[in-house]
Every structure is written in structure tokens, then in C-alpha cells.
C-alpha positions in Angstrom: 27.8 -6.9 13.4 25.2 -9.4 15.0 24.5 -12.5 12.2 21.3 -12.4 13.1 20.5 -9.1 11.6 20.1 -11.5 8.3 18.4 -14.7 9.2 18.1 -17.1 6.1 14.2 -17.2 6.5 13.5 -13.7 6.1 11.6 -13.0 3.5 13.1 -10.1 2.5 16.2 -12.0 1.9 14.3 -14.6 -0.5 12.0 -12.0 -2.1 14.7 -9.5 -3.8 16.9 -12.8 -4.4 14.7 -13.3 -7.4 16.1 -10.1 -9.5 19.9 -9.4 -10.4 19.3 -5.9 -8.8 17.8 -7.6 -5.9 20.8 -9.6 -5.1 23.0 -6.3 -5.7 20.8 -4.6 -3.1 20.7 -7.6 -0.8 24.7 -8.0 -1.0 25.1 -4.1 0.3 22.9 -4.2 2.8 24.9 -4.8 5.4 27.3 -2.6 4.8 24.1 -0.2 4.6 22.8 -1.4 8.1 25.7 -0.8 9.4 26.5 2.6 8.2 22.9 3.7 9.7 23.6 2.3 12.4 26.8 4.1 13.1 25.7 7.2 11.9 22.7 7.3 13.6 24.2 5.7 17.2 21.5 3.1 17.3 21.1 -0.4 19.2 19.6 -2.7 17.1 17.6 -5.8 17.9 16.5 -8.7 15.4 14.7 -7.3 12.2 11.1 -7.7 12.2 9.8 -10.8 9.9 7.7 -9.6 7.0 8.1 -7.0 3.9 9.2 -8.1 0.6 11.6 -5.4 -0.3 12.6 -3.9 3.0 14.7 -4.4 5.8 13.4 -3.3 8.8 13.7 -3.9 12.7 13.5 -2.2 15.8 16.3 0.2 17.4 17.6 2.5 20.2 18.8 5.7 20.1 21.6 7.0 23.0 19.1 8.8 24.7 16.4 5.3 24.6 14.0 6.8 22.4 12.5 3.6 21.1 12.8 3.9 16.9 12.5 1.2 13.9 15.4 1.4 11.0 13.8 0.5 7.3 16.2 0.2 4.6 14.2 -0.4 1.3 15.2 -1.6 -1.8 15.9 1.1 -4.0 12.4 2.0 -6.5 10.2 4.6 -7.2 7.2 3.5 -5.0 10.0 4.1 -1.9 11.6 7.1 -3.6 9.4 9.8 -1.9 8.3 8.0 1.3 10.3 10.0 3.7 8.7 13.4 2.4 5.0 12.3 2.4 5.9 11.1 6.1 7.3 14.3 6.7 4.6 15.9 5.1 1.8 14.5 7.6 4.1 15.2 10.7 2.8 12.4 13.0 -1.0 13.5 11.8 -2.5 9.8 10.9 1.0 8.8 10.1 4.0 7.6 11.9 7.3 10.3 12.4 10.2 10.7 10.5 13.1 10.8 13.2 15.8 10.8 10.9 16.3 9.8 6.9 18.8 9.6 4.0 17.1 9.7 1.0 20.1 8.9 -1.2 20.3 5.3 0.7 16.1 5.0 0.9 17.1 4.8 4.7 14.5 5.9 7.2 14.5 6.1 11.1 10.9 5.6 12.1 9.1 6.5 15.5 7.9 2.9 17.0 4.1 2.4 17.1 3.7 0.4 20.1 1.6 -1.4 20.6 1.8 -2.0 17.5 -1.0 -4.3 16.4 -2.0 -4.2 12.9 -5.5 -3.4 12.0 -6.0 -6.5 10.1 -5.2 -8.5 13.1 -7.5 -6.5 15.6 -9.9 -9.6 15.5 -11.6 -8.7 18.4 -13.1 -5.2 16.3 -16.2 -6.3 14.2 -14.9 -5.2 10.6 -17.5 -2.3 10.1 -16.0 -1.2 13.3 -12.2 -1.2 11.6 -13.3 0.7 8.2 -14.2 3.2 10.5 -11.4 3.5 12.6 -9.3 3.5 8.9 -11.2 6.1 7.9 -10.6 8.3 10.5 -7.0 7.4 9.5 -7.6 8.3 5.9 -8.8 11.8 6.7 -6.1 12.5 8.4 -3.5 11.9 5.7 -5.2 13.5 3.2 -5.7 16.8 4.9 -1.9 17.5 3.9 -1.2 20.0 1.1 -0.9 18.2 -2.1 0.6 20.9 -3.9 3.9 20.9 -1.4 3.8 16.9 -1.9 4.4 17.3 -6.0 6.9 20.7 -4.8 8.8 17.2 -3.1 8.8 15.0 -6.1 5.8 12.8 -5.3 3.9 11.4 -8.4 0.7 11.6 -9.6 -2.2 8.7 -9.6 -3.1 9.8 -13.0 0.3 9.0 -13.9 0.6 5.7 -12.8 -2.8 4.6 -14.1 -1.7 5.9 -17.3 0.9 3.2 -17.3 -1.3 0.8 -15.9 -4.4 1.7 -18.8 -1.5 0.8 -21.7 -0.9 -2.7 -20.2 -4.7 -3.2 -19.5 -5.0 -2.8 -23.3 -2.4 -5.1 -24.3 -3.9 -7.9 -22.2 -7.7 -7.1 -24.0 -6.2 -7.4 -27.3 -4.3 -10.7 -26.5 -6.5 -14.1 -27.2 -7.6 -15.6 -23.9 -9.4 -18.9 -23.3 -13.2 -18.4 -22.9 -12.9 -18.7 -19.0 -11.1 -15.2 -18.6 -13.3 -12.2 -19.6 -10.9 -9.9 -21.5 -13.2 -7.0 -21.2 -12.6 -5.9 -17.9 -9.6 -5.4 -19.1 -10.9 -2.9 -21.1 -13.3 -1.6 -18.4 -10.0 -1.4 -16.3 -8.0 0.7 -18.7 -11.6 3.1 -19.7 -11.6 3.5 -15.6 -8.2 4.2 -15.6 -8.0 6.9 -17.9 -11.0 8.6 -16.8 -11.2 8.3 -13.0 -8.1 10.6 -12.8 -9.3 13.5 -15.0 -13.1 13.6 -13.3 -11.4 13.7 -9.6 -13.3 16.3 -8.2 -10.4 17.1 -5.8 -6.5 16.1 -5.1 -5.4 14.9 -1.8 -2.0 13.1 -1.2 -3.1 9.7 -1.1 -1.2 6.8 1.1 -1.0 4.9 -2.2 -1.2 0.9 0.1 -4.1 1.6 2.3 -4.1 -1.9 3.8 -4.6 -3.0 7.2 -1.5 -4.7 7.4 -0.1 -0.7 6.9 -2.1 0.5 10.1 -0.6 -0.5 13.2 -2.4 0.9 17.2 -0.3 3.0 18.6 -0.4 4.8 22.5 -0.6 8.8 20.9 -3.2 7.8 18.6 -5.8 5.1 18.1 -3.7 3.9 14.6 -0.8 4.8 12.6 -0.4 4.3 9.1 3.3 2.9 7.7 5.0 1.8 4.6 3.3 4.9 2.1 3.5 4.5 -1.4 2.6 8.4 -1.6 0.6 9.6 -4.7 -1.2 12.8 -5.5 -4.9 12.2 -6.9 -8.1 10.8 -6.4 -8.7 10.7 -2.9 -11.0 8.0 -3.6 -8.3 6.0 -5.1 -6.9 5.1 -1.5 -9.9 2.7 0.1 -9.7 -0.5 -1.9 -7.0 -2.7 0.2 -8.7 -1.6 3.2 -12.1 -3.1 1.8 -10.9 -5.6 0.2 -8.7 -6.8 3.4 -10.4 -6.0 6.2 -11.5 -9.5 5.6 -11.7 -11.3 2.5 -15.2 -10.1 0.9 -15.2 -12.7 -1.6 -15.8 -15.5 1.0 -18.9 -14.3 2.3 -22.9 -15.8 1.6 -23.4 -12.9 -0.7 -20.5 -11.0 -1.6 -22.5 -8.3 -3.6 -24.8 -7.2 -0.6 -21.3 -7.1 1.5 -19.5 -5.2 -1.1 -22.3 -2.5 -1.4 -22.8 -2.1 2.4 -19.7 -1.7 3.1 -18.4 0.6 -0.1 -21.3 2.5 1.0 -20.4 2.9 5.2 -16.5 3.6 3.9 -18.1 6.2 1.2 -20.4 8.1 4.1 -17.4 8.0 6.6 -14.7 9.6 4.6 -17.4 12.0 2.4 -16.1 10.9 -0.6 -19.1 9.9 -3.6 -19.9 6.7 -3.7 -19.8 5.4 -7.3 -16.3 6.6 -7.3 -14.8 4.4 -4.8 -17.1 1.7 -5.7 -15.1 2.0 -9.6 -11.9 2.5 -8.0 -12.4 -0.5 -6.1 -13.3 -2.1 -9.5 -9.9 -0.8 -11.5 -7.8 -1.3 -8.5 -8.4 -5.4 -8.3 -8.4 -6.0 -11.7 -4.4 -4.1 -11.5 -3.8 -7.6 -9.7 -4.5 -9.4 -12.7 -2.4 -7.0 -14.9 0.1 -9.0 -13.9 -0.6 -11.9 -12.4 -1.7 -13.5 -15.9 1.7 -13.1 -17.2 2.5 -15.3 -14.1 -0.2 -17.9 -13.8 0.7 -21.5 -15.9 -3.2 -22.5 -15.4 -4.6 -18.8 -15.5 -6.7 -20.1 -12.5 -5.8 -17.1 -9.9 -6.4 -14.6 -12.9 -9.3 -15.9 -13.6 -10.6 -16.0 -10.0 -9.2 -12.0 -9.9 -11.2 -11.1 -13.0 -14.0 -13.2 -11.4 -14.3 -11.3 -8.4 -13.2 -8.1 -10.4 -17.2 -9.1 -12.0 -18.6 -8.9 -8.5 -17.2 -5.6 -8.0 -18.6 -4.1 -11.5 -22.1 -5.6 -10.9 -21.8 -3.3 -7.4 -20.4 -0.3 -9.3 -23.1 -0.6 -11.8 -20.8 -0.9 -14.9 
């Protein structure tokens, strides 16, 4: 096998070297890599230099079609990523070419050019949301129903896990700088947001746009799903929040509702709910991030701008 399939300064490498089951994962890997790469009679080239918990890097099958091999560290976010891909069929995402679920092994189509949405400087950002959301309607036209029939979970689900740890950090004693009631705003929002849904779509789970790449048989491509059914207003927060950093601007308020409100129009989704989603999914980050923070000071800034966002939602 070619040693630099593994360089030391991946970070994949570092990332799951934090966790006993990391290091189990990361010593099989190999092994893994080479397995797929056997099986599946590809050339592979050096592994592509981001993603915390998967290895992935660009390959060649016998007859050149030009693939990417992703190995991911077993979890349930990854579990059912190879069905929701299947499930869109190319439409808004990229193409399953070949998988083995029981090894969270995938063989991807390549999305060349490849340029990720985030990095499409030259695009003014009201420009990008609406290129995402073109992306957005796309995945969500799939049949929920067949995605639970595959094992995919439900948003409701996971915010119900995520409303029982909100609580637990509201009833904890905070210094006055962190605001302990969005905490409780957070958990209210994520009880409630699932049961008033007006409709269920499969949701990509990450939209980001680090996870929508240009590609030649469509304008963009999203990747690296971690597929839910719910809310289809759940999906737009990374986008908004990372097309570029909000929070920086002159007035992050008039920003936020200008653009909640363009994203809102474009995908025909009601405004006040992606504007609370977009409240409920930042303050996840500080769920737990406080747990993590000696000097609270990037939970507080999260909670901070979490503020911003409920001033926008009205709440």
C-alpha cells in the first residue's frame, strides 16, 4: 500500500485519535482501504485533506471512471448516508457508484470541478443562497416515506435528545455573562418546531457550503448528508450562517432578516420557521461547547449571537 495514503498531518488521523474507538477505527483503516480498494479494482491517489471523521480521496476505476473512496468512522449520523444518496439518484446530490454499508464504505461519483460553494468568492453571497436553494429543492423532492422504509431518522428525534440536554444546561448555575434562558428557548423550539412542521421532506441534515461542491452535469452538488426526515425548514441554517460569517457585519440584525427572508422566498418555505430554526440550530453549538470552554468565552459569544438571531425571529 502507498504510505502516503496516511500522512501524519491529516486531520482525520488527529481528530478520531482523541476517542478509544477512534484509535480502534483509525488502526483498521488500512486494512479497510485496502479491502475497498481490492474489491472495488480502484487506483487511488493521495486522500483529500479535510473531514474529521472520514477518510476520503480520489480513485480510478478499470474502465477510468473518475470516483472518490470515503470510509467514515463508524456513527449513526453516517449510518444511512448511502441510502439518502441513493435515494436522490444524482438529483441535487452526488451518485452512489458502489457501497458497503456494513464497513460505512462508499464509492462516490467525483464532482469536478469541484469548488465548494463557500469558496466561490467571486459569487456575491445573495447570489450563493440562491444557487443552494435551488440545491435544497432538489433534495427534498425525494420521498420521505421510502427514506424512514431505509432506516433514516427523524429530526423530531434528534431534537428530542437535544431539548433534554438544553434543559440540563438551563437548570445549571451560570455566571451572569451567559443567558441560561435560551437554553430554555432552545429546548421550547426544539420540542415544538417538529410537531407544527407543516410537511416532511428528507432533509440533508449539514447544509453547509463547504457540503456543496460545482460540478460539470449540474451547477452544484451536495456531499457528506447527515440525512433526516422532518422539517424542511430545519436544513437552511449552516448555509446562512456560513455563506459568510453574519455576525461580522455593520448590522447583523438587518443582514440576518434580509437574508432569512431571500432564503425563505426562494425555497417557499414560511419565514418565521426558518428564522426559529436558525435560532435553535446555533444555540445546539453551545449545547456542547460549554461543557468544553475553561473561560465560557466561545459559549458565551454562541449564546450572544444566538440573541441576535431571537431578536430576528421575534422571540
Amino acid at each position: 500500500m502507498v504510505t502516503d495514503l496516511f500522512p501524519p498531518g491529516l486531520p482525520v488521523l488527529t481528530e478520531m485519535s482523541h476517542t478509544a474507538d477512534g484509535r480502534d477505527w483509525l488502526a483498521r483503516l488500512p486494512t479497510l482501504v485496502e479491502q475497498m480498494r481490492e474489491r472495488w479494482k480502484l487506483r487511488l491517489g493521495a486522500p483529500f485533506h479535510g473531514g474529521s471523521c472520514s477518510w476520503v480521496a480520489p480513485a480510478e476505476r478499470p474502465d477510468g471512471t473518475r470516483a472518490v473512496l470515503k470510509l467514515t468512522w463508524p456513527h449513526p449520523e453516517a449510518r444511512t448516508e448511502g441510502a439518502a444518496l441513493r435515494l436522490w439518484n444524482g438529483r441535487g446530490a452526488v451518485r452512489v457508484l458502489e457501497q458497503d454499508a456494513d464497513h460505512f464504505a462508499l464509492l462516490l461519483e467525483r464532482v469536478e470541478p469541484g469548488i465548494e460553494l463557500g469558496a466561490a468568492s467571486q459569487l456575491p453571497a445573495d447570489e450563493r443562497l440562491l444557487a443552494a436553494a435551488d440545491v435544497l429543492r432538489d433534495l427534498w423532492s425525494a420521498d420521505p416515506a421510502e427514506a424512514s422504509a431505509l432506516g433514516v431518522g427523524r429530526v423530531a428525534d434528534t431534537t428530542a435528545e437535544w431539548a433534554g440536554l438544553a434543559e440540563k444546561q438551563a437548570a445549571r448555575e451560570w455566571p451572569p455573562k451567559l443567558d441560561p434562558g435560551l437554553y430554555r428557548l432552545a429546548a421550547q423550539l426544539y420540542r415544538e418546531l417538529p410537531r407544527s412542521a407543516h410537511r416532511e421532506v428528507l432533509v440533508h441534515g449539514d447544509f453547509n457550503p463547504g457540503n456543496l461542491l460545482s460540478a460539470r452535469r449540474a451547477p452544484w452538488l451536495a456531499i457528506d448528508a447527515k440525512p433526516m426526515t422532518g422539517d424542511p425548514a430545519f436544513d437552511p441554517w449552516p448555509l446562512l450562517e456560513q455563506v459568510d460569517n453574519p455576525f461580522e457585519h455593520m448590522n447583523p440584525h438587518r443582514l440576518l432578516r434580509h437574508r432569512t427572508a431571500l432564503l425563505a422566498d426562494a425555497l417557499g418555505e414560511d419565514i418565521d420557521r426558518v428564522r426559529a430554526w436558525s435560532v435553535a440550530r446555533h444555540v445546539e453549538y453551545a449545547l456542547w461547547s460549554v461543557d468544553e470552554d475553561d473561560d465560557l468565552e466561545n459559549s458565551v459569544t454562541l449564546l450572544r449571537q444566538a440573541r441576535i438571531l431571537a431578536d430576528v425571529a421575534g422571540l
